[in-house]
C-alpha positions in Angstrom: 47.2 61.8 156.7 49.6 58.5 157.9 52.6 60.0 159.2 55.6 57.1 159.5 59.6 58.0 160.1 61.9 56.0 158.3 65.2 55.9 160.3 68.6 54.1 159.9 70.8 53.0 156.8 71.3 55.8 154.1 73.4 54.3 151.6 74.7 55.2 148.2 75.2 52.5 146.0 77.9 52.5 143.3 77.2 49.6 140.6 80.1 49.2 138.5 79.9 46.7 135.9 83.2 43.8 135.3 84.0 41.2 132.6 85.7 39.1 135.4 86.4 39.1 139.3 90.1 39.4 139.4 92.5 37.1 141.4 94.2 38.5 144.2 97.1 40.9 142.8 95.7 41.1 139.3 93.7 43.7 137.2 90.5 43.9 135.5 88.7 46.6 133.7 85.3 48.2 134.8 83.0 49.0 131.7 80.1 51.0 132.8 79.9 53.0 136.4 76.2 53.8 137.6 74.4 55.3 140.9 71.4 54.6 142.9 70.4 54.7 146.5 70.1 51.9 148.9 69.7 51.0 152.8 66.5 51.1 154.9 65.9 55.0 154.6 66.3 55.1 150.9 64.4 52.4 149.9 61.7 51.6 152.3 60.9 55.4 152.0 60.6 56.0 148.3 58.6 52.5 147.9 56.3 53.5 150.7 55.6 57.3 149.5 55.2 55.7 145.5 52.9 53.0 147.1 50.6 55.8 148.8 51.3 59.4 148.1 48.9 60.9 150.5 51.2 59.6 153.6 54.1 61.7 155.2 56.9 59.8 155.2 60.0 61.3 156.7 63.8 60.2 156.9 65.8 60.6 159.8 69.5 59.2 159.2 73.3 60.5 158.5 75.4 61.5 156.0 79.0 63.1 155.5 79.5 66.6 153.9 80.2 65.6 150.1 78.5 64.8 146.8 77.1 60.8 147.8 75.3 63.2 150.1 74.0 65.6 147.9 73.0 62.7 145.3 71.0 61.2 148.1 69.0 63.6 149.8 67.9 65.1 146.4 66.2 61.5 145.4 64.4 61.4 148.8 63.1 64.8 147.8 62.7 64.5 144.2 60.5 61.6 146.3 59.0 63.8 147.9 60.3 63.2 151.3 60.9 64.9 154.4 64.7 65.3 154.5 64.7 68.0 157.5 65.6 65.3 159.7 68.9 63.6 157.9 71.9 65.1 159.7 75.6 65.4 159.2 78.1 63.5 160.3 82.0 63.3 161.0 82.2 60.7 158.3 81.9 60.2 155.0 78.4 59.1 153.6 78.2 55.4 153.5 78.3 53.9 150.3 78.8 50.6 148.4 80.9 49.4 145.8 78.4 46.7 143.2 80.7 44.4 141.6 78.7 43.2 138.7 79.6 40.4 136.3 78.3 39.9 132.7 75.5 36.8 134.4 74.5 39.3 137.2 76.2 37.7 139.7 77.3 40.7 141.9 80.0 41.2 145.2 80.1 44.1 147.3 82.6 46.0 149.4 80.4 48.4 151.8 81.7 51.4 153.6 79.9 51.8 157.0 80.7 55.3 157.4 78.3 58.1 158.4 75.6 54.8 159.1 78.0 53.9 162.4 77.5 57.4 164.0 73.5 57.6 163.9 72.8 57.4 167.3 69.4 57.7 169.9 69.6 61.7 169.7 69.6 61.4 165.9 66.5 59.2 165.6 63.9 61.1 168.0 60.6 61.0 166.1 57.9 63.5 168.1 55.0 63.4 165.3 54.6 59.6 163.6 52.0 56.9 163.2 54.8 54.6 163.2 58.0 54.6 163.4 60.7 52.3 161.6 64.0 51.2 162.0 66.4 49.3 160.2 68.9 48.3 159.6 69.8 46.8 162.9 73.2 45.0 162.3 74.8 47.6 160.3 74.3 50.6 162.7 77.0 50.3 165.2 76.1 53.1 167.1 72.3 51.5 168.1 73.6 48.1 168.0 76.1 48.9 171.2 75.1 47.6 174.5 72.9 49.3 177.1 73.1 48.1 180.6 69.0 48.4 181.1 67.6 47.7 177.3 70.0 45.6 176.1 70.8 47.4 173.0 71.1 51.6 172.4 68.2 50.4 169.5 65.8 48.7 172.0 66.3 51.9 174.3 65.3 54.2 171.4 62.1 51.9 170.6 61.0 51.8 174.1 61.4 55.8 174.4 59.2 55.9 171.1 56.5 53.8 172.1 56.4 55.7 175.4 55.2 59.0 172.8 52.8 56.6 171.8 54.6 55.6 168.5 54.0 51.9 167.0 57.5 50.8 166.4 58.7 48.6 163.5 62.2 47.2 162.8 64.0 45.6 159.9 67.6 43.7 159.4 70.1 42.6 157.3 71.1 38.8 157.3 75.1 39.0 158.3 76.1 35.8 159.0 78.5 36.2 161.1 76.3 39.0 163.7 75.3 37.9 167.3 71.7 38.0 166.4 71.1 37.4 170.1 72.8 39.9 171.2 71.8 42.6 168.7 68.7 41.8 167.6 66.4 40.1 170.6 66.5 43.0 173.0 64.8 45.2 170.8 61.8 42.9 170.0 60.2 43.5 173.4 59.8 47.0 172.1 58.7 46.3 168.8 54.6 46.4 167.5 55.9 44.9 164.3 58.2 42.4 162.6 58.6 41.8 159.2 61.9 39.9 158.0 63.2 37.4 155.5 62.7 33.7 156.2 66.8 33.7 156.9 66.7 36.0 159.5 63.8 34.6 161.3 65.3 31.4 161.5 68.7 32.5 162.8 66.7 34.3 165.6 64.4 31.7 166.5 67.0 29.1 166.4 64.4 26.9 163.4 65.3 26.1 160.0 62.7 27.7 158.1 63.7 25.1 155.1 64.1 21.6 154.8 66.9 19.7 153.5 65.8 20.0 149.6 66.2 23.6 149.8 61.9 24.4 150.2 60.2 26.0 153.1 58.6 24.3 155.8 55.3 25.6 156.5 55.4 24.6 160.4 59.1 25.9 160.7 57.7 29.3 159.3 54.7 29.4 161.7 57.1 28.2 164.9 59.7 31.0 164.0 56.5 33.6 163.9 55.7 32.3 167.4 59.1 32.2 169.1 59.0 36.2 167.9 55.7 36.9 169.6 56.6 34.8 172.4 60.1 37.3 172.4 58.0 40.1 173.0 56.8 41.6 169.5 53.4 42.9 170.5 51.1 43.3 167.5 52.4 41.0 164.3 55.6 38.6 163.0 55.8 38.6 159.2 58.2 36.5 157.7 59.0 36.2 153.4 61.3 34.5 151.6 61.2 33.9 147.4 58.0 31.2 147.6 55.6 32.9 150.0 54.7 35.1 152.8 53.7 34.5 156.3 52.4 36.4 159.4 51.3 35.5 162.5 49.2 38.3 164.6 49.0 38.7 169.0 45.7 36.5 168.9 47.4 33.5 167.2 45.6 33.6 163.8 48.1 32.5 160.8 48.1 33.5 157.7 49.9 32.5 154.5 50.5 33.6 151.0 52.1 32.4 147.7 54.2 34.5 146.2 53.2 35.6 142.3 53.7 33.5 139.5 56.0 35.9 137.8 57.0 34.6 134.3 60.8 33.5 133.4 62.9 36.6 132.4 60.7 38.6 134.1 63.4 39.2 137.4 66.1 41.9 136.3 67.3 42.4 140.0 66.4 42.0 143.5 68.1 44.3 145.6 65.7 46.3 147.7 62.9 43.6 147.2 62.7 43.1 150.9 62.4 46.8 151.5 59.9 47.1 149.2 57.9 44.3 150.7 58.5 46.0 153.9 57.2 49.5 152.5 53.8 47.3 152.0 53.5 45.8 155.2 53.8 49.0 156.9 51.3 50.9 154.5 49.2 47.9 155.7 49.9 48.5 159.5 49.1 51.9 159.2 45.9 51.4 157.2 45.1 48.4 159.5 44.6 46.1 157.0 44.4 42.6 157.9 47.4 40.9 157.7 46.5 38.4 154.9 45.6 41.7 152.4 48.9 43.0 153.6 51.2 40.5 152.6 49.0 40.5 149.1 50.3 44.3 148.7 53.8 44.2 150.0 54.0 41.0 148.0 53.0 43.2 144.6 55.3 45.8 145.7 58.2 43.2 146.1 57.0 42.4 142.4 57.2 45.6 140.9 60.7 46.2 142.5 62.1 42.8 140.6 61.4 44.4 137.4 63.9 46.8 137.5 68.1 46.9 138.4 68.5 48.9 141.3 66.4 49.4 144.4 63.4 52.2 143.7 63.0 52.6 140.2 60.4 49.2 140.4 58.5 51.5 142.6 54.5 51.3 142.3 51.3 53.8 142.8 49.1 50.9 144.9 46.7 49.8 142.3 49.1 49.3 139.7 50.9 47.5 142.1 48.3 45.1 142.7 47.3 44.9 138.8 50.1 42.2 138.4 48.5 39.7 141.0 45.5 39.5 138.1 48.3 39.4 135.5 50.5 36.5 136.5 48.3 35.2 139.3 50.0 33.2 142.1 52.6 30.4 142.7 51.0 26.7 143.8 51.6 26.6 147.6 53.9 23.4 148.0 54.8 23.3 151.5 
């Protein structure tokens, strides 16, 4: 049996549907109030335990002593995952309000809260395959500075490889975060990379698209090898809406339209990149060759489109990779 801890963001998010976003001072009505969880924990969890049952997948985070709690750690064990290692905090669980218009289009106001506490002694995984980590940028107590690692995050990576761990790490893309700063000292202590095309390129300092908005193919592949050239020791993978890319320790490239997924067949896409995460690291645990693994996490991030929130998409792995015969893939045009 895999064994791989899931550690960082637990978030509840709070979806409230609006007929308008108001103008500063003014009122409007919400119609319809739903929940669902969200961050790195919750949803890279849940996608990677539906994706392959037989693994042990445990969650190691922090939340506050109230009901956004209690809603939380019952759908990580209603997911059936280990929950002995989510801990409680000063603060109230982090949530986020979902401002959603009639078109989709959606704003949100997060709450950092309980995320800003989880610190190194929270985060100790003794008995894992891998271990994974996200969402740097959002956890303020990892993301502080550490006179000899950089980063409290790079400290706790480098004392889990040391147990022999393989470490993994994912991000959000704040634009306005010292990616340098934050994110670059824990990549020396990383075995695995996968992020969106936006954050690769704001770390590798390329514009992984060209001026008519599509990717660019050699941009991709340089930002891979300014990541492995950081210090990532095993495999960069970077995805964005078109296609996936991954470059291994060895230099071998691999790339992969995304699928050709039919019009009206999106309802949402928050948690898509966690749930393309949650196939990657199935793959790095399996050790599947990086080509087959973008070709499951790339079904997964399929499945997860089909539905509103961020888990309910959630695939076993075959029927996952049923929809690549479906709809087949996109035409690679970069």
């Amino acid at each position: 049996m895999k064994r791989v801890a899931v550690a960082g963001n637990l978030i509840l998010d709070v979806m409230k549907r609006i007929e308008s976003f108001p103008q500063i001072g003014m009122l409007v009505n919400i119609g319809e109030t739903s929940y669902s969880v969200g961050g790195c924990v919750c949803n890279t969890a849940i996608d990677l335990k539906r994706l392959c049952p037989d693994f042990e997948v445990s969650a190691f985070g922090k939340v506050g002593d109230d009901d956004y709690a209690r809603y939380i750690l019952s759908a990580l064990a209603e997911a059936g995952l280990n929950t002995s290692n989510v801990k409680k905090g000063t603060l109230p669980t982090s949530y986020t309000d979902v401002m959603t218009l009639p078109g989709g289009e959606r704003t949100f106001f997060h709450f950092k809260g309980a995320n800003s506490e989880f610190g190194i002694g929270d985060a100790r995984a003794e008995n894992a395959d891998l271990f994974h980590l996200g969402y740097l940028l959002l956890l303020d107590a990892l993301d502080a500075a550490d006179k000899e690692y950089g980063t409290a995050a790079a400290r706790l990576l480098a004392e889990t490889q040391a147990r022999g761990i393989e470490t993994s790490i994912d991000l959000v893309s704040a634009q306005t975060a010292d990616f340098n700063a934050v994110v670059k000292p824990a990549l020396r202590f990383c075995d695995y990379v996968v992020m969106n095309e936006v954050e690769g390129g704001m770390l590798a300092g390329v514009d992984p698209r060209g001026v008519d908005g599509a990717p660019i193919l050699k941009n991709l592949r340089r930002i891979c090898e300014v990541l492995i050239d950081t210090g990532v020791k095993r495999s960069v993978t970077i995805h964005c809406p078109e296609l996936s890319c991954a470059l291994d320790c060895k230099g071998r490239f691999s790339v992969l339209s995304s699928l050709n997924l039919p019009k009206g067949y999106i309802v949402g896409t928050v948690g898509a990149g966690d749930a393309f995460c949650a196939g990657m690291l199935y793959s790095f645990c399996e050790r599947i060759p990086l080509g087959e693994g973008m070709r499951i996490a790339s079904c997964a991030a399929a499945c997860n489109l089909a539905a509103i929130d961020s888990v309910s998409g959630a695939k076993g792995l075959e029927e996952s990779l049923s929809l690549e015969k479906i709809y087949g893939r996109r035409k690679m045009i970069c």
